[in-house]
N, C-alpha and C positions, 0 to 999 in steps of 0.2 A: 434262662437256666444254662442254655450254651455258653454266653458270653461269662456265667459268673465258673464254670468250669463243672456244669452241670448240676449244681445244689440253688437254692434260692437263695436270697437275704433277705433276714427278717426285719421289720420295719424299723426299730429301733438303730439297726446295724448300720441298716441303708442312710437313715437320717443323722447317725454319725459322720460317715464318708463325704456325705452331702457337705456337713457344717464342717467339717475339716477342710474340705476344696474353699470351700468360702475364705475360711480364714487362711488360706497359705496364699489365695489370688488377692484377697482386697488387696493389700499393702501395693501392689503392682496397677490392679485401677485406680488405687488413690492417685499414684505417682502417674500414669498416665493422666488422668486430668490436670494435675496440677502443672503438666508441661504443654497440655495443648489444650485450647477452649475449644475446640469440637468434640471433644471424650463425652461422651454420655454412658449410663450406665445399659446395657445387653436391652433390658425392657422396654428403654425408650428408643433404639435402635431403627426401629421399625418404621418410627413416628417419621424418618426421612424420605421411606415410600414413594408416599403421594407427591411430596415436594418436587424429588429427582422427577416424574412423571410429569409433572407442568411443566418444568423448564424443559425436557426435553422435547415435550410437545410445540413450547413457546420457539424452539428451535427451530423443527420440524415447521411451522409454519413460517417462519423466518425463511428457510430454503425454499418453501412453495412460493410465496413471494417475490422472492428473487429471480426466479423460473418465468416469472410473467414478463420480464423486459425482455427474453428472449423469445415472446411468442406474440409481441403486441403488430399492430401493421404496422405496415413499410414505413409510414408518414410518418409512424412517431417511433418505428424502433430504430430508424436514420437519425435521429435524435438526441436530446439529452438521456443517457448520462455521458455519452459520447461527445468528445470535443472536438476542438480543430486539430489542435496535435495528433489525438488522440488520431483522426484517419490520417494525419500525414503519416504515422507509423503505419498503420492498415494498409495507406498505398504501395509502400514498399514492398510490405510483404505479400500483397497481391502481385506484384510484376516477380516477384520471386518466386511465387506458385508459379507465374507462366513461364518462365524460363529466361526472364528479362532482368537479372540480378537482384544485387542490390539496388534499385532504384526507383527515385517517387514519381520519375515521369517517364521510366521505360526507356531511358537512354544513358541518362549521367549515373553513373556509378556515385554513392552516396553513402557516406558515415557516420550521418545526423542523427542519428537513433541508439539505443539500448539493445543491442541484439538477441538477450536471451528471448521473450517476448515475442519480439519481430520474429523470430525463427518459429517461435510457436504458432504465431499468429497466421501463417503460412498455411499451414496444413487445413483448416476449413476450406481456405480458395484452393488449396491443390486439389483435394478431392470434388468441388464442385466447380470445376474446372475456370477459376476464376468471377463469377457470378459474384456482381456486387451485396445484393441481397441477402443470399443464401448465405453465402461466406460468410456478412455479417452477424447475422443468426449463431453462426458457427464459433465464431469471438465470442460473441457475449454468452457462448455457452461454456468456454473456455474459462469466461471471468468467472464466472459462475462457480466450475470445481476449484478454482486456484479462491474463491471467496469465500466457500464450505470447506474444504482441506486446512483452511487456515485457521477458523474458527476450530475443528476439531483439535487442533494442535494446539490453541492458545489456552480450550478446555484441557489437555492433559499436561499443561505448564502448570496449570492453576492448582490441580489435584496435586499436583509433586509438591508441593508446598506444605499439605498436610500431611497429620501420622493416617498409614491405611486405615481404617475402620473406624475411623470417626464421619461423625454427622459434615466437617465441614468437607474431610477427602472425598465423599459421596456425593455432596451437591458442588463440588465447586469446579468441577468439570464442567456442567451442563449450563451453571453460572455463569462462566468464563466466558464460554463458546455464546451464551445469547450475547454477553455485554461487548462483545466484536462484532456479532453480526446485525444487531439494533442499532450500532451507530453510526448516524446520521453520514459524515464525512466518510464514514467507510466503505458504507454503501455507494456514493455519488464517485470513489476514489477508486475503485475495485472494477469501476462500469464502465470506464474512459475512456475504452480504447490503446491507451497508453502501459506501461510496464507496471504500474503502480500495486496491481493484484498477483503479478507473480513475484513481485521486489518483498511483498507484505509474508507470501506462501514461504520461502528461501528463508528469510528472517525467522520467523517464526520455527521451522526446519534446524536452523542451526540452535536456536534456543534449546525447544525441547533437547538434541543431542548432545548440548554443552549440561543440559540439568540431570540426563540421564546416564551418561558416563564418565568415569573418571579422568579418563585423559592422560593416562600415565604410560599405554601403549603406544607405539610407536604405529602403528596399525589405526587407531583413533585418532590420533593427531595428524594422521595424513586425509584421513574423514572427515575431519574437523576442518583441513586447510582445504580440498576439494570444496566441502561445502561453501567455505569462505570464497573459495573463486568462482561459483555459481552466480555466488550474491554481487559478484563486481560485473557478472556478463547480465547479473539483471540491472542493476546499475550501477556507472563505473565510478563515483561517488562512492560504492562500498569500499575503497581503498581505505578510508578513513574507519573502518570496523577492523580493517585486517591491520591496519594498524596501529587498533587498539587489543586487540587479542594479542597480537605478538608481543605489546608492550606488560599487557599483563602477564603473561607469559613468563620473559625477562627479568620484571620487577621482583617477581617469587624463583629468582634463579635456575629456572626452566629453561636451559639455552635449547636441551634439543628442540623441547614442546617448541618455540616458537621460530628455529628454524624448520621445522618439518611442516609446521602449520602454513609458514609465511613462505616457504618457498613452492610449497605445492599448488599454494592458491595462484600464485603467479604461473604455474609453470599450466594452470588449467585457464588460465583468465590470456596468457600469454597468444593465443589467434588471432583474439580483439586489437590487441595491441599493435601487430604485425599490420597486419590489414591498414593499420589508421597510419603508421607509417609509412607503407609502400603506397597507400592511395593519396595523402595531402603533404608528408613529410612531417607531421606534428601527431604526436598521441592523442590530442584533445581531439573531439570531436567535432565538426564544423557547429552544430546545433548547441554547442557554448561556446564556440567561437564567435557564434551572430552576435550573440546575448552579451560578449566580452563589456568590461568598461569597469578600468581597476577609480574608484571611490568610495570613499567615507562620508554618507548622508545623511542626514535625521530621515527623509523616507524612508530609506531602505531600512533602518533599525526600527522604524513606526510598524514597516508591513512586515519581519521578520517576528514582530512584537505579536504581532494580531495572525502572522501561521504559525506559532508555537502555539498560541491559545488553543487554534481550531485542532490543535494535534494531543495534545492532552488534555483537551475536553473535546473528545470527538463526537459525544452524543450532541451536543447544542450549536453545530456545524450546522450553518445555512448557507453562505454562500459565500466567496472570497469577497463578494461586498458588503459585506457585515459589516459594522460601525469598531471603531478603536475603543468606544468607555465599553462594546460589549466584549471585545477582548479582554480587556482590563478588569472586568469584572471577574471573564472565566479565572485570568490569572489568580485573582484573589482567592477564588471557590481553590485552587489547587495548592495555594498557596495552605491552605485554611486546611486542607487535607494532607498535605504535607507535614503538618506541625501535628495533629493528631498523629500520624502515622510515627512519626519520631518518639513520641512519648510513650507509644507504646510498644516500641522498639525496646525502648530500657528498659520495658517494665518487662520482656522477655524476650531477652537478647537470646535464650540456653533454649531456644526453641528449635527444633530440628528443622531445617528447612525451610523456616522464616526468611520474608525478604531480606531482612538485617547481615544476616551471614549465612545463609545457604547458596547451594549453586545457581541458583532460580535467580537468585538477585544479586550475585556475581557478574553474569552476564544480562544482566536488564541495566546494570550501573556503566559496562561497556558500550550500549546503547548509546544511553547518555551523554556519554563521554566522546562518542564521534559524532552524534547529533550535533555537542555543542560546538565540535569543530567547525564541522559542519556550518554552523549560522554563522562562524565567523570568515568563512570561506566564502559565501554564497554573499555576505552585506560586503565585502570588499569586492568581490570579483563580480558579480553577475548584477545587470540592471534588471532582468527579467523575473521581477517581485512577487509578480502574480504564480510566478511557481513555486515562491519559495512554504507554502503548505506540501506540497509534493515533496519537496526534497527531505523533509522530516516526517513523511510519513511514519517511519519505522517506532517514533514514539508514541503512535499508537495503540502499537503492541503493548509500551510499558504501560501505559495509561492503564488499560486495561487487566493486565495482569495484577498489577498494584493497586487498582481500586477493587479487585476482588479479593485478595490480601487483606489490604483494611478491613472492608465488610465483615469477613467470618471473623480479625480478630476484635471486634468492636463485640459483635453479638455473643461472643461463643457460643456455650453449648446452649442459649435460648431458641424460641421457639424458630422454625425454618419461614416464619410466613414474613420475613422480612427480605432476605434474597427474593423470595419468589414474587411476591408483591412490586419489590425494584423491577425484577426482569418483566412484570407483568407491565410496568408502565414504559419501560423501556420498549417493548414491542410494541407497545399498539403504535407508539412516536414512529417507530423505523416505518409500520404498515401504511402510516401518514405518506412519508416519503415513498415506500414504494409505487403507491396509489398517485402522488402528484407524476409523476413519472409516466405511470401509466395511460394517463388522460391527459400529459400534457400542461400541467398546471401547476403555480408555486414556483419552481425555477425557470431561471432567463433561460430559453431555445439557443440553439445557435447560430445566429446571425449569417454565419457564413452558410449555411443552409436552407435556409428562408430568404436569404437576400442576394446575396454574390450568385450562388448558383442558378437559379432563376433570371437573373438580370442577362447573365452570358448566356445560356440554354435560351433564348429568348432573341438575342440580337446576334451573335456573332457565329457564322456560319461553320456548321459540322465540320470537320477536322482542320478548323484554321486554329492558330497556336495564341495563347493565352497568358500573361503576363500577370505575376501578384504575387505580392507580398505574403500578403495572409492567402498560401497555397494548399493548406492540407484538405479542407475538404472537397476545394474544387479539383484536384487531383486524383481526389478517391471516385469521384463520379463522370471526370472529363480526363482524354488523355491530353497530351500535349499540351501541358500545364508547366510553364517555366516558371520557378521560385529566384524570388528577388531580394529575398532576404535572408539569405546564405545557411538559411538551415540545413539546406538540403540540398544546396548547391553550392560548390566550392567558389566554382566562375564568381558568382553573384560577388562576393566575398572580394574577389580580385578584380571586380569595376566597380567598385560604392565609389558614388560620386560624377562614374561617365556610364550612369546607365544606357542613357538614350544612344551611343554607340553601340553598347554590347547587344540592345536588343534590334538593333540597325543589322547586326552582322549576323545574328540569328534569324533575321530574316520573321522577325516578329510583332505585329503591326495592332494587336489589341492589350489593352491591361486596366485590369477591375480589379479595385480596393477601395481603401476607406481615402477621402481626399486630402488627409493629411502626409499617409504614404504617399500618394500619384505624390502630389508636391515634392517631396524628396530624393522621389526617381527621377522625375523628370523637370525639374527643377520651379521656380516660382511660373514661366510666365510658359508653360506647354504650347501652343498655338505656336509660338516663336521658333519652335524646332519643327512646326507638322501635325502636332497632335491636339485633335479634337473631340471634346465630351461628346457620346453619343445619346447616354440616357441615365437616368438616375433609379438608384431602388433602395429605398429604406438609408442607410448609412452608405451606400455601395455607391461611387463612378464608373461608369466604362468609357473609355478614350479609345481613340482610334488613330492611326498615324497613316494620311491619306498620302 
């Protein structure tokens, strides 16, 4: 009676007011539905509840899983998903908690690395005073919120996509954020050791703020350029995004937008730069310097073939030795997704936020666009193939973004037990992988952990100096570890070819690797300089120079 101004309404009145509100709003639900396929009418509303409730939980257990590779034993959390790069980066940043710079053997100053990362990676060993163990723990707890922060970011790309209060803007957050952190390659990619989970966090970072604001201050475009130079100090390969933003920028007559974007990000990215200058005289980084070797191969277009697959189909990632027809397959599955997606682009082009022409899919097509530079950079310049999945990580991001896209616009406003039922088999797969992890099982170990460092730990006496190519794990667990293959060492880089002098003048008298490396350092016939096999382990040599 208060709210009607202290009189009642009588029932006839009431149910006038009622059927009048009806009829002045249909015409507005109508038109919502007919622009979005998540519009459901008020009373089935609800019916998305339980669904958001699973996925979220499917999440939730996603993170609890993830948590265990930071809590498993020493034996196996030294382990996969950790690689050998993966602790050559760790090693630096351990000598940089102690106060021994930049450096992976605590003497040479070194610019082999991605430093946003390595700086982060830092602070576990700073605080537990360098401790190989502990620290690690410390990392992989690191991976861990830069692997969860990312996921919730890719969920609230995927919501901006739809109108508020529909069935798909409700579930497609919680959607999102599972079909990132279920997949296969993302998980084994986020766990590395290497930059690959803060490059993925930063990406995702500038996404959501490119979809959430306009960009037309001068204030946001210099947020937007900062962000952008984040992503080049997580990896400096990001050059090719800032110089797709600038160009888009550009192309739509934006001079300031994309000098204020493009010069901030340099003027934030601009340390990196210096540093690599005054330490080798070249910007490039020695650690694609090793890797240098400008050709045009059918392999390297075979293996850049078969890491795009693994990158836009990141759930059916096993392992960069997967077969080329199962590449070829994925390509097809995407291919095959691709063309649905287009068809139904046309069929509602006038859709607010649609990938087709909203902000979401502005900057996922920027992606793209330096991705593909990107592979044509990496098949000319760089022989080291086996990275070339890493270096396109970031289409991951789209993968997923844009198969959740599809999904809600295939189903509309039908029933929710179709995302949830995806995400449901999509977990238990990740729970798969988490589990081999855990016990050790299903993926190759790391050799250089099971073999190199027990063959040296074994023969060649406590603080005498050590010799190898493939140096980062033995680095991470022994000091006095010289790198011979210029990753991490500029020298190496300036004796290819008179090894066996350089490690003459180092006064360095063992070296353990695979024996197709010893061969190349020390030329065909070793013995004929001094140097003799001492023992063998699994793939591993150790020579000696009496």
């Amino acid at each position: 009676a208060g709210l009607c101004g202290g009189s009642r309404l009588r029932g006839d009145e009431l149910w006038t007011r009622r059927e009048r509100w009806k009829l002045h709003s249909a015409p507005r639900r109508v038109a919502a539905r007919s622009i979005d396929p998540g519009s459901e009418p008020t009373s089935r509303r609800n019916d998305s509840t339980g669904p958001r409730r699973l996925l979220l939980s499917f999440g939730a257990v996603l993170c609890l899983s993830a948590l265990t590779l930071c809590l498993r034993p020493t034996a196996k959390l030294e382990n996969k998903p950790l690689t050998e790069d993966g602790y050559l980066l760790l090693s630096i940043s351990r000598h940089l908690a102690m106060g021994r710079g930049l450096s992976a053997d605590g003497i040479h100053f070194t610019n082999g690395f991605q430093p946003l990362f390595t700086v982060m990676a830092s602070l576990p060993y700073l605080v537990t005073g360098g401790n190989r163990v502990t620290g690690l723990r410390g990392v992989l707890a690191l991976h861990l919120l830069c692997y969860v922060a990312t996921g919730f970011l890719v969920g609230l790309i995927c919501r901006s996509m739809f109108t508020p209060g529909t069935r798909a803007y409700r579930l497609a957050a919680p959607f999102g954020a599972v079909c990132y952190l279920s997949a296969g390659f993302v998980i084994l990619s986020s766990f590395n050791g290497l930059e690959t989970s803060a490059l993925l966090l930063v990406y995702a970072l500038i996404w959501w703020y490119w979809a959430t604001h306009d960009l037309q201050s001068t204030t946001q475009q210099t947020i937007l350029g900062a962000l952008l130079g984040v992503a080049v100090l997580a990896r400096i390969d990001s050059v090719f995004l800032v110089g797709a933003v600038t160009a888009y920028f550009a192309s739509r007559r934006q001079i300031r937008a994309a000098v204020v974007a493009g010069a901030t990000a340099v003027v934030v990215s601009a340390p990196w730069w210096i540093y690599n200058v005054a330490l080798t005289g070249s910007l490039m980084p020695t650690s694609a310097r090793a890797e240098h070797a400008w050709a045009l191969s059918a392999l390297r277009v075979r293996e850049m073939v078969q890491a795009l697959s693994n990158d836009v189909m990141p759930w059916t990632y096993i392992s960069r030795f997967d077969t080329f027809s199962a590449a070829l397959l994925r390509i097809a599955c995407v291919a095959l997704m691709i063309a649905v997606c287009l068809r139904l682009a046309r069929t509602s082009a006038t859709v607010p936020g649609s990938l087709t022409s909203g902000r979401v899919g502005s900057f996922g097509r920027l992606i793209v666009y330096a991705a593909g530079t990107l592979m044509v950079w990496y098949i000319l310049y760089s022989s080291a193939t086996y990275f070339y999945a890493r270096y396109l990580a970031p289409l991951t991001l789209v993968a997923v973004v844009g198969g959740t896209w599809l999904l809600f616009r295939a189903i509309g406003s039908r029933s929710a037990a179709v995302p949830v039922g995806v995400a449901a088999v999509l977990s238990v797969a990740a729970i798969v992988v988490f589990s081999a992890l855990d016990i050790g099982k299903l993926f190759p170990g790391n050799v250089m952990l099971t073999q190199q460092v027990p063959l040296v730990e074994s023969q060649v006496p406590p603080g005498a100096a050590v010799a190898a190519g493939q140096s980062g794990t033995l680095s991470y667990f022994r000091d006095g570890v010289v790198n011979l293959d210029g990753k991490s060492n500029i020298d190496a880089l300036a004796h290819a070819g008179h090894m066996s002098e350089y490690l003459d003048s180092l006064g360095v008298r063992w070296i353990c690797d695979w024996p197709g490396y010893i061969h190349s350092y020390l030329g065909t016939n070793p013995p004929a300089i001094g140097w003799h096999k001492v023992a063998t382990r699994g793939e591993f040599e150790l020579w000696h120079h009496s």
